[in-house]
C-alpha positions as CSV (number, residue, x, y, z in Angstrom):
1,X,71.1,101.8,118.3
2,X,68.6,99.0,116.8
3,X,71.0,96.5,114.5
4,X,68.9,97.4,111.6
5,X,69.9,100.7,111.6
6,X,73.7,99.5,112.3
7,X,73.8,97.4,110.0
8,X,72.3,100.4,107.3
9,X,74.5,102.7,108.6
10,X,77.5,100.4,107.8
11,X,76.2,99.4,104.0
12,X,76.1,102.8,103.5
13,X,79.2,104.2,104.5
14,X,81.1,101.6,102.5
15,X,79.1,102.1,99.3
16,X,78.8,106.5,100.1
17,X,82.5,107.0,101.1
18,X,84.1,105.5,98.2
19,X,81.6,107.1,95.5
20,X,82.3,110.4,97.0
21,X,86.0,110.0,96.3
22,X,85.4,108.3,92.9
23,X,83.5,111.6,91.5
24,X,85.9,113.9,93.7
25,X,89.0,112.8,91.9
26,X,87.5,112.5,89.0
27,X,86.6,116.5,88.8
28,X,89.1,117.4,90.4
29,X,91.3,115.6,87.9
30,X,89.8,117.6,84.5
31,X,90.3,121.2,86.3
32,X,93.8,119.9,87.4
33,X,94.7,119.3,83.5
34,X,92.6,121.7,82.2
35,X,94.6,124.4,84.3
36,X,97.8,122.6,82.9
37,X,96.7,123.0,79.7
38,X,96.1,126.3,79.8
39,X,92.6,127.3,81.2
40,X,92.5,128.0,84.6
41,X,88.9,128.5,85.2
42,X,88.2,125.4,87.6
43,X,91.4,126.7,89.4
44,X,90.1,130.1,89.9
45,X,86.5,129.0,90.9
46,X,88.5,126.7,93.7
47,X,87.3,123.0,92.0
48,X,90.7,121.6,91.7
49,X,90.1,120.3,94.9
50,X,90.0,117.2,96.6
51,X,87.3,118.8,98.9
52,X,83.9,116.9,98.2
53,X,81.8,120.0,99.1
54,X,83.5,121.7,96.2
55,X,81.7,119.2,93.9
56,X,78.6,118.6,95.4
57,X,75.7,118.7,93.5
58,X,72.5,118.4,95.8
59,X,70.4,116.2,93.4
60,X,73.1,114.1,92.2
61,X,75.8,113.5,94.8
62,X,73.0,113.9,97.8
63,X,69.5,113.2,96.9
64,X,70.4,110.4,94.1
65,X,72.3,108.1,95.7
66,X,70.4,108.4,99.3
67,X,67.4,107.3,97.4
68,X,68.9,104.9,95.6
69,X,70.5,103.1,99.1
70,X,66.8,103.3,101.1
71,X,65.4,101.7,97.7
72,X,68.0,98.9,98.5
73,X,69.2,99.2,94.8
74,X,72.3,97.1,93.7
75,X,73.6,99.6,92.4
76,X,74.6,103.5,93.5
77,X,75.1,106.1,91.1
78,X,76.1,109.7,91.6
79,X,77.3,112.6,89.8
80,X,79.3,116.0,90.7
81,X,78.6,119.2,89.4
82,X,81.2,119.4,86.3
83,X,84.5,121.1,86.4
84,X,84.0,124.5,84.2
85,X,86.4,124.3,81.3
86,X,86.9,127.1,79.2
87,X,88.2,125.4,76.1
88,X,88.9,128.2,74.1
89,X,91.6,128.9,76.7
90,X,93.4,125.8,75.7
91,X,96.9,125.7,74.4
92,X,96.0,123.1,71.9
93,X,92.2,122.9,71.8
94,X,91.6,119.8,69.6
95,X,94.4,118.2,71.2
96,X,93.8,119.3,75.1
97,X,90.3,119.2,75.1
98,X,90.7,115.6,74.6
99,X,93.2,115.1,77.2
100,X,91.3,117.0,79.9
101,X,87.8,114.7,78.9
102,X,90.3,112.0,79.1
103,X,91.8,113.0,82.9
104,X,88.2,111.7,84.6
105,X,88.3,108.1,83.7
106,X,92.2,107.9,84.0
107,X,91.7,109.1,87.6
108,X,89.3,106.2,88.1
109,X,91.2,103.3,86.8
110,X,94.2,105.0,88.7
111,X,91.9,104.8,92.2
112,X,90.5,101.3,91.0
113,X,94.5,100.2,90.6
114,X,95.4,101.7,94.1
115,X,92.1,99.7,95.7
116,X,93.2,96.2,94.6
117,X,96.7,97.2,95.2
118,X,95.7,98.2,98.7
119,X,94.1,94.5,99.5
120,X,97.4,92.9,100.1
121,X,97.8,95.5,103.5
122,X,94.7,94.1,104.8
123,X,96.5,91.4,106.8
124,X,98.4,94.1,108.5
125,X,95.1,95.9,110.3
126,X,93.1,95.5,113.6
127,X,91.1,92.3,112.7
128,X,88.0,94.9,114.4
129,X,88.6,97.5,111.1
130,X,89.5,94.7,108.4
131,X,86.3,93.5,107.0
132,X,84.8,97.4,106.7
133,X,88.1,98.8,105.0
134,X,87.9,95.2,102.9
135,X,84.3,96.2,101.9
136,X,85.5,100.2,101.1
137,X,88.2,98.6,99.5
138,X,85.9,96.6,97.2
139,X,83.5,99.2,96.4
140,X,86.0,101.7,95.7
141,X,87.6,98.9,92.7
142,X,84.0,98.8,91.0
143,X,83.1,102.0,91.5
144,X,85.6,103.7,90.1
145,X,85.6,100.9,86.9
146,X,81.6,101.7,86.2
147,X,82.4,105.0,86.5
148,X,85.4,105.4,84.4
149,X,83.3,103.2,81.9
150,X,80.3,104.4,81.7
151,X,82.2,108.0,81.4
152,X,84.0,106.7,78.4
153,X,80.4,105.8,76.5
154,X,80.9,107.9,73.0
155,X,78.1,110.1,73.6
156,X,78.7,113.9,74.6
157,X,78.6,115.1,77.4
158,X,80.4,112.2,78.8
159,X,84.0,112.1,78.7
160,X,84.2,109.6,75.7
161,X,81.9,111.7,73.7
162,X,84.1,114.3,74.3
163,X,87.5,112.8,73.2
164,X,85.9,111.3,70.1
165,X,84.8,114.8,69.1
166,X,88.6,115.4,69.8
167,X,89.7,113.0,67.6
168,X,87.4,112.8,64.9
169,X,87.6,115.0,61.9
170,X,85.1,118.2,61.8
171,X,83.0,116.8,59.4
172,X,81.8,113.8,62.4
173,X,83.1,116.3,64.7
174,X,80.7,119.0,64.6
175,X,77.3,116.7,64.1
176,X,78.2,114.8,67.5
177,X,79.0,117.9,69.3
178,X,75.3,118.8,68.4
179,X,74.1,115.9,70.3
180,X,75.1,117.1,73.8
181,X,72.0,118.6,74.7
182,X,70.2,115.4,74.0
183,X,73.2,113.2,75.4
184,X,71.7,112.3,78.9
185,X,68.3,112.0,77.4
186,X,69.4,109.3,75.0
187,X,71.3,107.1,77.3
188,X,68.6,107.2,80.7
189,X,66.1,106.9,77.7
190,X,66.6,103.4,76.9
191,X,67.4,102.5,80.3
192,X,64.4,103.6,81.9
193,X,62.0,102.4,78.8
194,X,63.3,98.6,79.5
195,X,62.5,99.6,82.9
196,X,59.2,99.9,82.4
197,X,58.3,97.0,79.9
């Protein structure tokens, strides 16, 4: 095995493995309420799961971020396929739709929290497996912060879109809802425009 294929291999397993547990939880975490909230969709569909293959999405959890990693980029992104969520099924639906938007990011700063918490154990591992759980360990805290973040933008369909629609009053309400279609499309937008220029 040539070292610049070792030393690949080893970037990407402590950038991939982390991701794949960030976006895991975090789906897993909106069926999990959803289901206690009433709808139990994701639950009968088998995505409350910890199980990354439930999630996969093959452009965004496979092709995405292998692309971004052999273009060196500094940063990875991903994305699961989303939990289904009936929210008509919900016991409260203004109220619960909120906190099932809101489970995703809480999952994240909750795995970001158990990450840093977990760096005062390092002194009790092998000194062979310290540095690459150190580096999962590290990539697993901002990770999980982007994504929680960037999930909590207040644009639909991203989580923070979806609680302010929750907790705004139907006259804002109802116009924001109207810009999920478009949601994506106006953040990447930007983005890839100051790319460019």
């Amino acid at each position: 095995m040539s070292s610049h294929f070792a030393s690949a291999l080893y970037v990407a397993s402590t950038r991939v493995i982390p991701l794949v547990i960030a976006i895991t939880f975090h789906e897993a975490s909106h069926g999990y309420v959803a289901r206690l909230c009433g709808d139990d969709t994701a639950w009968r569909l088998g995505r409350v799961s910890f199980n990354p293959l439930k999630h996969i999405d093959p452009l965004g959890t496979i092709l995405l971020p292998a692309l971004l990693l052999l273009m060196r980029s500094p940063i990875l992104f991903s994305y699961a396929k989303p939990v289904p969520v009936n929210f008509r099924a919900l016991h409260n639906q203004r109220r619960d739709s909120v906190l099932v938007a809101a489970a995703g990011p809480a999952m994240n700063f909750l795995l970001a929290t158990l990450a840093a918490a977990a760096f005062h154990l390092l002194v009790y591992l092998p000194d062979a497996a310290r540095p690459w759980i150190a580096e999962n360990l590290k990539n697993a805290l901002i990770i999980n912060v982007l994504l929680a973040i960037f999930n909590l933008l207040p644009l639909p369909p991203l989580d923070g879109g979806r609680i302010l629609v929750g907790l705004l009053p139907d006259a804002l309400a109802t116009p924001l809802m109207r810009l999920e279609p478009y949601g994506l499309m106006l953040l990447i937008g930007p983005i890839a425009g100051a790319r460019v220029s």
